[in-house]
C-alpha positions as CSV (number, residue, x, y, z in Angstrom):
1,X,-32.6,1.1,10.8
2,X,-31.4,-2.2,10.3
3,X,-30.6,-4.9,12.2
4,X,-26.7,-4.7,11.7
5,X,-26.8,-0.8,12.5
6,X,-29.0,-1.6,15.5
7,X,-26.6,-4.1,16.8
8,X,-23.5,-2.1,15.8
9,X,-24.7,0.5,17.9
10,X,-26.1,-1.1,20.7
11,X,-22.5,-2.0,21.2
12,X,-20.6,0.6,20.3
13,X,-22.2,3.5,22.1
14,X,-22.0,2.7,25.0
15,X,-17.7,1.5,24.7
16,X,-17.6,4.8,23.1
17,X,-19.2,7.0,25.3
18,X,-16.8,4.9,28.1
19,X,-13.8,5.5,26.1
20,X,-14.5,9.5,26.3
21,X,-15.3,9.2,29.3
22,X,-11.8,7.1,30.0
23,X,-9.9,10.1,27.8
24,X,-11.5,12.6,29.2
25,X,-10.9,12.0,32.8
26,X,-7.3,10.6,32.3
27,X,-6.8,13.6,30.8
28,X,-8.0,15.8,33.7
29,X,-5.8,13.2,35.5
30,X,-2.6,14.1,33.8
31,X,-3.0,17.7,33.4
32,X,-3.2,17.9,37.5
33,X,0.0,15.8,37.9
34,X,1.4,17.8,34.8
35,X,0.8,21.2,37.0
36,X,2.8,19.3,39.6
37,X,6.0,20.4,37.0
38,X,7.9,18.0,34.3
39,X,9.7,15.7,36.9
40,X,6.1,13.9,38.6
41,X,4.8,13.8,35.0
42,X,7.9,11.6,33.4
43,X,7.6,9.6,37.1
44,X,4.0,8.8,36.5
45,X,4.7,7.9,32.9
46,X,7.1,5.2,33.3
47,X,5.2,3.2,36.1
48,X,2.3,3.4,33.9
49,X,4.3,2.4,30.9
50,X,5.3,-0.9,33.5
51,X,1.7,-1.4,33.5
52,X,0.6,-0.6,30.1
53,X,2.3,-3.9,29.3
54,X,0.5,-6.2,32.0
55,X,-2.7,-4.1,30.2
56,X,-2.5,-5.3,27.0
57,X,-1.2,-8.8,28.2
58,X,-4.4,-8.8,30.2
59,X,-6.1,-7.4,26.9
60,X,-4.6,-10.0,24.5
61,X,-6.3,-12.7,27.1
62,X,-9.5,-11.2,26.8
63,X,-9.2,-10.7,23.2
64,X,-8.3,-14.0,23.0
65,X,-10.9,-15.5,25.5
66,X,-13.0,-13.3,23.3
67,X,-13.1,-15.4,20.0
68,X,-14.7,-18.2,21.7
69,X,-17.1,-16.0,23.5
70,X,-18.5,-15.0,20.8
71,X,-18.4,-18.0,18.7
72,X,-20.3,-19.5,22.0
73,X,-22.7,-16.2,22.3
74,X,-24.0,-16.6,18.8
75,X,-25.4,-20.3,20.0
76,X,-26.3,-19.3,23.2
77,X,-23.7,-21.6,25.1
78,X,-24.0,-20.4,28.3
79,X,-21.9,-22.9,30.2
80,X,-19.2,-22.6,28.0
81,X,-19.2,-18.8,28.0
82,X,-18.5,-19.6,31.7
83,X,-16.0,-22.1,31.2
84,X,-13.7,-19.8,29.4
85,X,-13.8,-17.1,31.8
86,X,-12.9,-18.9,34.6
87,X,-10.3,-20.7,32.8
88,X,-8.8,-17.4,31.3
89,X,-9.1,-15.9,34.7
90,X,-6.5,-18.7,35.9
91,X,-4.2,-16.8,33.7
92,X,-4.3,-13.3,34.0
93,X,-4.4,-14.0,38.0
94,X,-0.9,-15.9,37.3
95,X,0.3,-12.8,35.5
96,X,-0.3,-10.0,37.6
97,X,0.9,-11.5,40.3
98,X,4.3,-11.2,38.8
99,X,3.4,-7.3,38.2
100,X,2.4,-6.8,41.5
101,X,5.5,-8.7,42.7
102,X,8.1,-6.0,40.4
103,X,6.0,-3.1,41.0
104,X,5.7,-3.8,45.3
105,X,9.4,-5.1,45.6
106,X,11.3,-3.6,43.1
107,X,10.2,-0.3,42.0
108,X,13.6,1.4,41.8
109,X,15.2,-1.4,39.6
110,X,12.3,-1.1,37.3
111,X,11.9,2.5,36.9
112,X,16.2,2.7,36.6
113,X,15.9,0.4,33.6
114,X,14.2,3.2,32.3
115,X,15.3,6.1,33.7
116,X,18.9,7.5,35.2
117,X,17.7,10.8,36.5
118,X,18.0,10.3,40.4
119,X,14.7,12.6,40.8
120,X,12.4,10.8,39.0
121,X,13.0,7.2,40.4
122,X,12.7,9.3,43.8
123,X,9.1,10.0,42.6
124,X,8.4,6.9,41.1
125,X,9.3,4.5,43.7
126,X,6.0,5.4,46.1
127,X,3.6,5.7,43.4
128,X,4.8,2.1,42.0
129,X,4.2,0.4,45.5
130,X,0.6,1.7,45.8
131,X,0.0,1.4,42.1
132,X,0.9,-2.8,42.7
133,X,-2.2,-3.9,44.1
134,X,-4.2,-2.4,41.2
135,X,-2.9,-5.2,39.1
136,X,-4.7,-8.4,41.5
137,X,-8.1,-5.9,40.8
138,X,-7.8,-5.0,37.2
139,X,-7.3,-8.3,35.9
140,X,-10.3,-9.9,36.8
141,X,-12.5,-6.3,35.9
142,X,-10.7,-6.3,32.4
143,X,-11.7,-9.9,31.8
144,X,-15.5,-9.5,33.1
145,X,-16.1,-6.0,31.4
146,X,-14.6,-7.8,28.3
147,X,-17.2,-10.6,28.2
148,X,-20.3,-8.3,29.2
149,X,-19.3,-6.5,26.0
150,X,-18.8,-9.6,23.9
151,X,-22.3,-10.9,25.2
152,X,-23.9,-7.5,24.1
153,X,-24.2,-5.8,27.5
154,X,-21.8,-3.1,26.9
155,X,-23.5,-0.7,28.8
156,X,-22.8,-2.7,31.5
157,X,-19.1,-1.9,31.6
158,X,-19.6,2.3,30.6
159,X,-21.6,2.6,33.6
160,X,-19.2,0.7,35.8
161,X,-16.1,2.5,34.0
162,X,-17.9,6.0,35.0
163,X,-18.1,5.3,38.7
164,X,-14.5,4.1,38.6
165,X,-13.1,7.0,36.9
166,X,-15.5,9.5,38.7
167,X,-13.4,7.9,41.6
168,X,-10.1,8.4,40.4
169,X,-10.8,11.7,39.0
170,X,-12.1,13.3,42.1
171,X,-9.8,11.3,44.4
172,X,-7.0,13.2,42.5
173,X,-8.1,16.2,43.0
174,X,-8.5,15.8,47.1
175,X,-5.4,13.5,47.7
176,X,-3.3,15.7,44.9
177,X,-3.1,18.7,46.0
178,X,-5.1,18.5,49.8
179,X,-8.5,20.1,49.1
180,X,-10.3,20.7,52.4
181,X,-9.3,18.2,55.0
182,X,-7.5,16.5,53.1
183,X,-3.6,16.2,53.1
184,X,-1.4,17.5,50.3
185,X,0.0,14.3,48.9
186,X,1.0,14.9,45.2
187,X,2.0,12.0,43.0
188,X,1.4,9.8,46.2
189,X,-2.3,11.2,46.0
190,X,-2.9,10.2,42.9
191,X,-1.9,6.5,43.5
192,X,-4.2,6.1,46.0
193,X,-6.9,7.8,43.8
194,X,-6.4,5.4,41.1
195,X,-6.1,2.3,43.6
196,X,-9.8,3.3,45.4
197,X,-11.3,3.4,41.7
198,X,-10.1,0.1,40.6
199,X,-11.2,-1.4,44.3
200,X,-15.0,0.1,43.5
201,X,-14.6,-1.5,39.8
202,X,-13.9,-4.8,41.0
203,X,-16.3,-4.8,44.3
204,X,-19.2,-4.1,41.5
205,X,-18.0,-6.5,39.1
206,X,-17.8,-9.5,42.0
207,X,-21.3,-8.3,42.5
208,X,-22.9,-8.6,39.3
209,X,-21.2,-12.0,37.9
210,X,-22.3,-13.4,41.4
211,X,-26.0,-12.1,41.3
212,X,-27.2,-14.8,38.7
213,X,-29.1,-11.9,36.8
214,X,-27.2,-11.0,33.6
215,X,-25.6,-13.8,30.9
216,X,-21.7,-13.5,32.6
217,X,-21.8,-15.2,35.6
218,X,-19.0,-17.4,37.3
219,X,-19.1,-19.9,40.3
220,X,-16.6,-20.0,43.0
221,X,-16.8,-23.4,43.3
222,X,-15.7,-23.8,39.7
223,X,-13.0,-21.5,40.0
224,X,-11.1,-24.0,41.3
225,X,-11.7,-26.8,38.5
226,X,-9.7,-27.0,35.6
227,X,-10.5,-29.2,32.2
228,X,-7.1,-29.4,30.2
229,X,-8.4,-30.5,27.1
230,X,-10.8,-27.7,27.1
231,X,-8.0,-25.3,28.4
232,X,-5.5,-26.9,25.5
233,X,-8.6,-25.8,23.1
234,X,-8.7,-22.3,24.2
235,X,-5.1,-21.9,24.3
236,X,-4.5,-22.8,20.9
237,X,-6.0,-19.5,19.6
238,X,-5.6,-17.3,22.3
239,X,-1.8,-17.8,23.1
240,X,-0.8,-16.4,19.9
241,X,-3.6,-13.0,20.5
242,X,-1.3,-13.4,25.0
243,X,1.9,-13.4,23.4
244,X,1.1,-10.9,20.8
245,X,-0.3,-8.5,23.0
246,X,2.9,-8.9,25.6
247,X,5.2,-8.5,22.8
248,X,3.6,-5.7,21.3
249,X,3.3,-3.8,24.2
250,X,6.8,-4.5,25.0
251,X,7.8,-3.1,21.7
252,X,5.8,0.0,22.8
253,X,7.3,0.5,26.1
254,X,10.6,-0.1,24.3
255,X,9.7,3.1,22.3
256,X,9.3,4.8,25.8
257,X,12.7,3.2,26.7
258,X,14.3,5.4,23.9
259,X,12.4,8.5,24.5
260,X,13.7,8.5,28.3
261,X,17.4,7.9,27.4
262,X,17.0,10.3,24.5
263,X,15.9,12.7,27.3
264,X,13.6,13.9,30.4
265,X,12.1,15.9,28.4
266,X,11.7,13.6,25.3
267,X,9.5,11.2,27.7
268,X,7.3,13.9,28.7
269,X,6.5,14.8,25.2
270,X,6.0,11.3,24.7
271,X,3.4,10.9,27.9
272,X,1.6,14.4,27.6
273,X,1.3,13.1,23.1
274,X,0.3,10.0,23.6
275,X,-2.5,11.0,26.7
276,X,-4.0,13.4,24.1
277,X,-3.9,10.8,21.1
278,X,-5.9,8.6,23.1
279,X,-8.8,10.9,22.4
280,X,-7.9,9.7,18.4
281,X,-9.1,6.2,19.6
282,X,-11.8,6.4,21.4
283,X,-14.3,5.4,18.4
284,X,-11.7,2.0,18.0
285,X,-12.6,0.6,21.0
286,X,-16.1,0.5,20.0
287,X,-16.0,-0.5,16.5
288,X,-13.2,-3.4,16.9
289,X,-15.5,-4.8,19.9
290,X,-18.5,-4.8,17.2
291,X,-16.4,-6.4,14.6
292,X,-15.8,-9.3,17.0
293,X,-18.8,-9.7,18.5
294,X,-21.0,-9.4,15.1
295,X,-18.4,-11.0,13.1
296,X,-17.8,-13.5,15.3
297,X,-21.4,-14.7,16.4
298,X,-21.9,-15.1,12.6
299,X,-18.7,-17.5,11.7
300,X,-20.1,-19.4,15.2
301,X,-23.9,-20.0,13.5
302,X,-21.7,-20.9,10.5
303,X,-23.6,-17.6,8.1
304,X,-20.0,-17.0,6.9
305,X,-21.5,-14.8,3.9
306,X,-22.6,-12.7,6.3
307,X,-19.8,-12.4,8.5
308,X,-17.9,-11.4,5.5
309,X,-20.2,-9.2,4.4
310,X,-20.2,-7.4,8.2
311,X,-16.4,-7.7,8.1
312,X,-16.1,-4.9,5.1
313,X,-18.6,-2.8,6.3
314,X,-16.8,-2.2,9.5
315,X,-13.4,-1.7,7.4
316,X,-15.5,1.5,5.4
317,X,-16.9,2.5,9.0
318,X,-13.7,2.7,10.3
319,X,-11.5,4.9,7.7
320,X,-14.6,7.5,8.0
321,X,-14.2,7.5,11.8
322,X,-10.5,7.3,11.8
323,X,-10.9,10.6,9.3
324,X,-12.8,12.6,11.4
325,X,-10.7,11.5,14.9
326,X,-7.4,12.5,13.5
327,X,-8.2,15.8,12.6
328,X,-10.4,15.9,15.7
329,X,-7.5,15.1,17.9
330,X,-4.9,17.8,15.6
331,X,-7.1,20.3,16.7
332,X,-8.2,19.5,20.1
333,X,-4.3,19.2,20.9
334,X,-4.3,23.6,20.5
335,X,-6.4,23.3,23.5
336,X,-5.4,21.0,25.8
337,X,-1.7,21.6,25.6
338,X,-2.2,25.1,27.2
339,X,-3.4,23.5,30.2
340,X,-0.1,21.9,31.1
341,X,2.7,23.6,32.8
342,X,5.8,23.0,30.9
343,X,8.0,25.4,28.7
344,X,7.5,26.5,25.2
345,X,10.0,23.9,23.6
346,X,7.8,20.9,25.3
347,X,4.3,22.9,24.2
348,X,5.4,22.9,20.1
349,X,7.3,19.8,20.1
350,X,3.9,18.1,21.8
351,X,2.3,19.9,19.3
352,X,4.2,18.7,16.0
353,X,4.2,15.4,16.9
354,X,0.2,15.3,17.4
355,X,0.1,16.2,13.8
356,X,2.3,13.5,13.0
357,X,-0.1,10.8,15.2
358,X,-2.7,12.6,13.7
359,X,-2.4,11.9,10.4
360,X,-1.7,8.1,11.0
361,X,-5.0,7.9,12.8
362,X,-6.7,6.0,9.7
363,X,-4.2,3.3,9.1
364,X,-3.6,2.8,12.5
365,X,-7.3,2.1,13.5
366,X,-8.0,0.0,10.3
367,X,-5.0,-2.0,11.3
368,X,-6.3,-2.4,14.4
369,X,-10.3,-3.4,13.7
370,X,-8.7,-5.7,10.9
371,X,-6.1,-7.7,13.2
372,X,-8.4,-7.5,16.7
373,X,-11.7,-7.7,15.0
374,X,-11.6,-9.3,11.7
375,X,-8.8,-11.9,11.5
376,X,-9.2,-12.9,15.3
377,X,-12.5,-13.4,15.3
378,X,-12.0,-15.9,12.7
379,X,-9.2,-17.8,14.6
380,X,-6.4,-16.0,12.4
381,X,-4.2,-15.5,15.9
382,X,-1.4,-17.2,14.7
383,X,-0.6,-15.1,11.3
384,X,-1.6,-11.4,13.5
385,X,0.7,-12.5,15.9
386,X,3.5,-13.0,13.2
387,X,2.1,-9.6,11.5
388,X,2.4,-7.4,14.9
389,X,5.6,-8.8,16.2
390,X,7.7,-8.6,12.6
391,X,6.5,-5.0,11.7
392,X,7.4,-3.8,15.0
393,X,10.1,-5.7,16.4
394,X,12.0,-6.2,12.9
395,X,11.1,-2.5,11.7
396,X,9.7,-0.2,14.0
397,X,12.2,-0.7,16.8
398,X,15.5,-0.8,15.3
399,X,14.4,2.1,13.2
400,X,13.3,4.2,16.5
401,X,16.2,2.8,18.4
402,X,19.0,3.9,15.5
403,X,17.4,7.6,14.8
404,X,16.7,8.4,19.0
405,X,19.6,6.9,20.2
406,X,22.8,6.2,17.4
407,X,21.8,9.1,15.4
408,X,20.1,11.3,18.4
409,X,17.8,12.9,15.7
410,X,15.0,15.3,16.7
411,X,12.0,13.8,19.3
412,X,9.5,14.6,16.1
413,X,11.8,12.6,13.3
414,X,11.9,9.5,15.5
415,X,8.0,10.1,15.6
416,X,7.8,9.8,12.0
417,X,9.8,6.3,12.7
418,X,7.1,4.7,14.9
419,X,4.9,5.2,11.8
420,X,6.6,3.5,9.2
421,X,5.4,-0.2,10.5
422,X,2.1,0.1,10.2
423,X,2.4,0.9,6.5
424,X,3.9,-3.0,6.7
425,X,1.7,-3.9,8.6
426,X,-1.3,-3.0,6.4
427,X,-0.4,-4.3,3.0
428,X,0.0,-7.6,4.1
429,X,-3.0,-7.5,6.8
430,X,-5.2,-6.1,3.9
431,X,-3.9,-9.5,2.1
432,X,-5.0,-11.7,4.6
433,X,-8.4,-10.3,5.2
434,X,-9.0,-10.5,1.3
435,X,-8.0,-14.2,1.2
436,X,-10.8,-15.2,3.7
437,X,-8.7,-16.9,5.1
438,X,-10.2,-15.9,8.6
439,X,-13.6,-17.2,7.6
440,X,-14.2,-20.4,9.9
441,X,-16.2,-22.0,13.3
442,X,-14.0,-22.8,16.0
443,X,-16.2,-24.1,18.7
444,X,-17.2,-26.9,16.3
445,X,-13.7,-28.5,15.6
């Protein structure tokens, strides 16, 4: 084996094997607030559509933050790797304080943006509140786990995510529906599940960034500083990945906005489809976290043959895995839909649309490991910013928009519709990454 497969999977095991992990149990999660009946599952789904977008805001930072990690890994800059985790810290801290703020204060004003049916805002409101304080934990465990990975310690981060989930998972199960001594609390149970997991998460990621014993650590003392022209520096590149990520997972809770005035029953086809899709994705997280890490690290020791040459190879690795998950997921969806306790119309529509998800796997994932990976590890923020936000704001949302609510076409045709930008989307990424354009050091300008 060589030393590219080595490294390849030395990273992407492990974010793997945490991603099914991650599926599996959020599965096991939904399926026991989904046998709570349709009304707790559409509840549930809109709050964590709320924080889906603080998520990938908090993801765009660490993707960001993650360019010059890796640039910085593949010299060995230790104080720098520092330096831009505490500085990217200062800004995820500043966002989900906002988060908490909407989710603790105002949970019936958020969820009615979404929602007009009196029953689930009833359901909602609680689970929002206790949900809020996950946000002042996850976004300093996001940020950590993210640079562990980028530093080549993603095992790390699996074993940390599998004692947070084991958590959740069998905290729902007690708190859900009051297993031995302890009460029957529903969709109230399963907030406080998921608020004790992320609280074990970040108590073991405090620890080990403080322990002095692995290549991520951070000072408190330095916490406090702040070097502008260093800050300006990072910014520069990893605004674009921030505002990206916000906007693009606006556009996708926009998409949920539709499905829920289209219908109840529209946004739990959309919850219970997109929970099982995740299990399409689960080899993306590792193989987009390889392409930056390896990619990157090369264009920071300036071998940008080699970077290039790693960049394609991870672009053929990908369409073979994205193959094999979208059938996988086709299939496993014959399954796993009999598990949930909704009516037949829900169970075929879930089921038609999971074909349609299915079969977009490929271009999806290679647009993903080309925009996150490839062009971003190179410093290319600016143009996959412009990429993401055109396709789906400029075609993928007034297209959804017209067909779910002007037209009020089928749940499975307006599918079809959040398809259609990625097609965009990879013609003129392919473009870009074949101009090597993206093939440059950062940490040296």
């Amino acid at each position: 084996m060589n030393n590219f497969s080595k490294r390849v999977l030395s990273i992407a095991i492990p974010i793997t094997i945490q991603n099914i992990i991650s599926s599996g149990l959020n599965l096991v999660d939904n399926i026991m607030i989904g046998n709570l009946g349709p009304l707790p599952i559409a509840s549930v789904g809109l709050v964590n559509q709320f924080m889906f977008i603080l998520t990938l805001t908090t993801f765009g930072c660490a993707s960001g933050s993650g360019i010059f990690v890796a640039q910085y890994w593949g010299v060995k800059d230790f104080d720098n790797i520092e330096k831009t985790i505490e500085h990217i810290l200062k800004v995820t801290y500043t966002l989900s304080i906002l988060f908490f703020i909407v989710l603790f204060f105002f949970p019936e004003q958020m969820l009615g943006v979404f929602s007009k049916d009196p029953e689930v805002i009833s359901i909602g409101i609680p689970y929002a509140r206790i949900v809020s304080f996950t946000t002042l934990l996850t976004s300093f465990s996001f940020i950590i786990a993210m640079a562990l990975r980028t530093v080549e310690k993603a095992k790390i981060p699996m074993y940390v995510s599998l004692v947070a989930l084991g958590f959740n998972t069998v905290g729902n199960y007690l708190l859900i529906f009051g297993i031995g001594p302890f009460p029957k609390l529903g969709v109230t149970g399963a907030a406080i599940a998921t608020l004790l997991s992320r609280l074990a998460e970040f108590l073991i990621y405090v620890f080990l960034v403080t322990s002095k014993k692995y290549p991520i650590r951070l000072s408190l003392k330095r916490m406090f500083t702040f070097d502008i022209v260093f800050f300006k520096k990072l910014m520069k590149y990893a605004s674009p990945v921030i505002v990206n990520e916000f906007l693009w997972s606006l556009g996708m809770t926009t998409y949920t906005f539709v499905f829920a005035r289209m219908s109840t029953t529209a946004v739990v086809v959309r919850n219970i489809s997109s929970t099982i899709e995740n299990f399409g994705f689960i080899f993306f997280g590792g193989i987009s976290s390889a392409t930056v890490v390896i990619v990157g690290s090369e264009l920071g020791r300036k071998k940008y043959d080699l970077a290039k040459k790693y960049a394609r190879k991870f672009l053929q690795l990908t369409i073979i895995a994205a193959s094999i998950a979208g059938l996988g997921v086709i299939l496993f969806s014959r399954v796993i839909i009999n598990l949930y306790n909704v009516d037949e119309f829900i169970r075929n529509t879930v089921l038609t649309v999971i074909i349609i998800v299915g079969a977009a796997q490929p271009i999806k994932m290679l647009n993903g490991v080309n925009i996150v990976g490839i062009l971003r590890s190179g410093g290319e923020t600016k143009f996959a910013m412009f990429l993401e936000i055109v396709s789906l704001w400029f075609i993928g949302v007034p297209l959804v928009a017209i067909t779910g609510l002007v037209f009020k076409l089928p749940i499975t045709v307006v599918y079809v519709c959040t398809i259609v930008e990625e097609i965009f989307k990879i013609i003129l990424g392919m473009k870009r990454y074949r101009s090597g354009k993206w093939i440059k050091n950062l940490i040296n300008e």
